[in-house]
C-alpha positions as CSV (number, residue, x, y, z in Angstrom):
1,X,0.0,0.0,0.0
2,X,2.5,2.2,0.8
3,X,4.6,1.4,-2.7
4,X,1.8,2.8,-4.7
5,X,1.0,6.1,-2.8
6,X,4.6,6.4,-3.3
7,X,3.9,5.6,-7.2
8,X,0.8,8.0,-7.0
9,X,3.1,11.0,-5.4
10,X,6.3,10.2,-7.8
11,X,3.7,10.0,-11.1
12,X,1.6,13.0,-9.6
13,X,4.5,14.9,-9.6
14,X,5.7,14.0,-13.0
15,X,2.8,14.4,-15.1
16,X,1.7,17.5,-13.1
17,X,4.7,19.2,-13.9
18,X,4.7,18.3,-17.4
19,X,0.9,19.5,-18.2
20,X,1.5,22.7,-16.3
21,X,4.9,22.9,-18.5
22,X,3.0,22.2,-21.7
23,X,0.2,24.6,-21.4
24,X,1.6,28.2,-21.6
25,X,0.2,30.2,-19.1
26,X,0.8,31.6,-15.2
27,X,0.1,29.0,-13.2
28,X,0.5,29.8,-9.1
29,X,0.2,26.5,-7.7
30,X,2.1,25.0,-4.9
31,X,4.3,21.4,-5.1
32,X,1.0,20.0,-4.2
33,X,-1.1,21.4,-6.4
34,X,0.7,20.0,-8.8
35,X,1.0,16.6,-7.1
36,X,-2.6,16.6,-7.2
37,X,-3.0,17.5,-10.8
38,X,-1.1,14.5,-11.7
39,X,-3.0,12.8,-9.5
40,X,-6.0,13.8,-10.6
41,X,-5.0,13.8,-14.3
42,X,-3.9,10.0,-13.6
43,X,-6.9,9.4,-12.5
44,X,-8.4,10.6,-15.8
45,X,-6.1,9.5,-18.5
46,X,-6.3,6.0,-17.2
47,X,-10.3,6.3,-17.5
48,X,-10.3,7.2,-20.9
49,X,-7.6,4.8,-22.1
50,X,-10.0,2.1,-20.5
51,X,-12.8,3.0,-22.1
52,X,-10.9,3.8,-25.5
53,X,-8.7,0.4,-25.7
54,X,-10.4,-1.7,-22.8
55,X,-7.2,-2.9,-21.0
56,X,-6.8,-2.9,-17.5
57,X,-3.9,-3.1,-14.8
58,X,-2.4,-6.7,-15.8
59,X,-0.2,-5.4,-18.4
60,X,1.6,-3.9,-15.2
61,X,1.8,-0.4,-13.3
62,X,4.7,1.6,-15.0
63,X,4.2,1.7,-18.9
64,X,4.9,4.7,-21.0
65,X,1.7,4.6,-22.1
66,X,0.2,5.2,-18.4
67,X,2.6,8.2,-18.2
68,X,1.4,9.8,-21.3
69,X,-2.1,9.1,-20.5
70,X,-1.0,10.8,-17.0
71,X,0.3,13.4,-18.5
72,X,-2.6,13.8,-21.1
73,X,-5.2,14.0,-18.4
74,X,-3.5,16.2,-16.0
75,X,-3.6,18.7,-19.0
76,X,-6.9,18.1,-19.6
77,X,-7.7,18.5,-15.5
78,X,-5.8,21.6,-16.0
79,X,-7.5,23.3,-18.3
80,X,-10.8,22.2,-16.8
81,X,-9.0,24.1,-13.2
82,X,-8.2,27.3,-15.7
83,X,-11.9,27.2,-16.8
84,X,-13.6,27.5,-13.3
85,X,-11.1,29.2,-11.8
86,X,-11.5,32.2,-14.6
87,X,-15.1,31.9,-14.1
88,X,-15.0,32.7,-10.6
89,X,-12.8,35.9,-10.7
90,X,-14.9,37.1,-13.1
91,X,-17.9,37.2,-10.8
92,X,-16.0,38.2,-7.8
C-alpha cells in the first residue's frame, strides 16, 4: 500500500509538472497542487484509455503509455482548473 501512494506521489508529480509545462500560461500552484493535478490527471487519463482500448492493470503499473495518458489527463484536469477558476474571478 504504501509502494503505490509512493507511485501515486512520484507519477503525480511528473505528469503534473509536465501539463503545467505544456500549457503556456501563469500558473500559481504550490508542489502539491501539482501533485494533485497529476494525480488527478492520472486518474483521468487512465479512465479514458479504459474506455478507449479496454485494458486494464495486468499489463503492469509503469508503462509509457500510463505516463502519457497521466500526463494527457492532468492537462486536460488543468484546463478544466483554468476554466472554473476564470469563471470565478470574473464574478467576484
Amino acid at each position: 500500500m504504501l509502494g503505490f501512494i509512493l507511485y501515486l506521489i512520484i507519477i503525480g508529480l511528473i505528469a503534473g509538472f509536465l501539463a503545467r509545462a505544456i500549457v503556456p500560461g501563469n500558473d500559481s500552484m504550490s508542489v502539491m497542487g501539482t501533485i494533485v493535478l497529476g494525480i488527478v490527471g492520472s486518474f483521468v487519463g487512465g479512465f479514458i484509455g479504459w474506455a478507449i482500448f479496454g485494458n486494464d492493470f495486468d499489463e503492469g503499473a509503469l508503462q509509457a503509455s500510463g505516463v502519457i495518458g497521466s500526463v494527457v489527463g492532468a492537462i486536460l484536469a488543468l484546463l478544466v482548473y483554468r476554466a472554473a477558476n476564470g469563471r470565478r474571478h470574473i464574478r467576484a
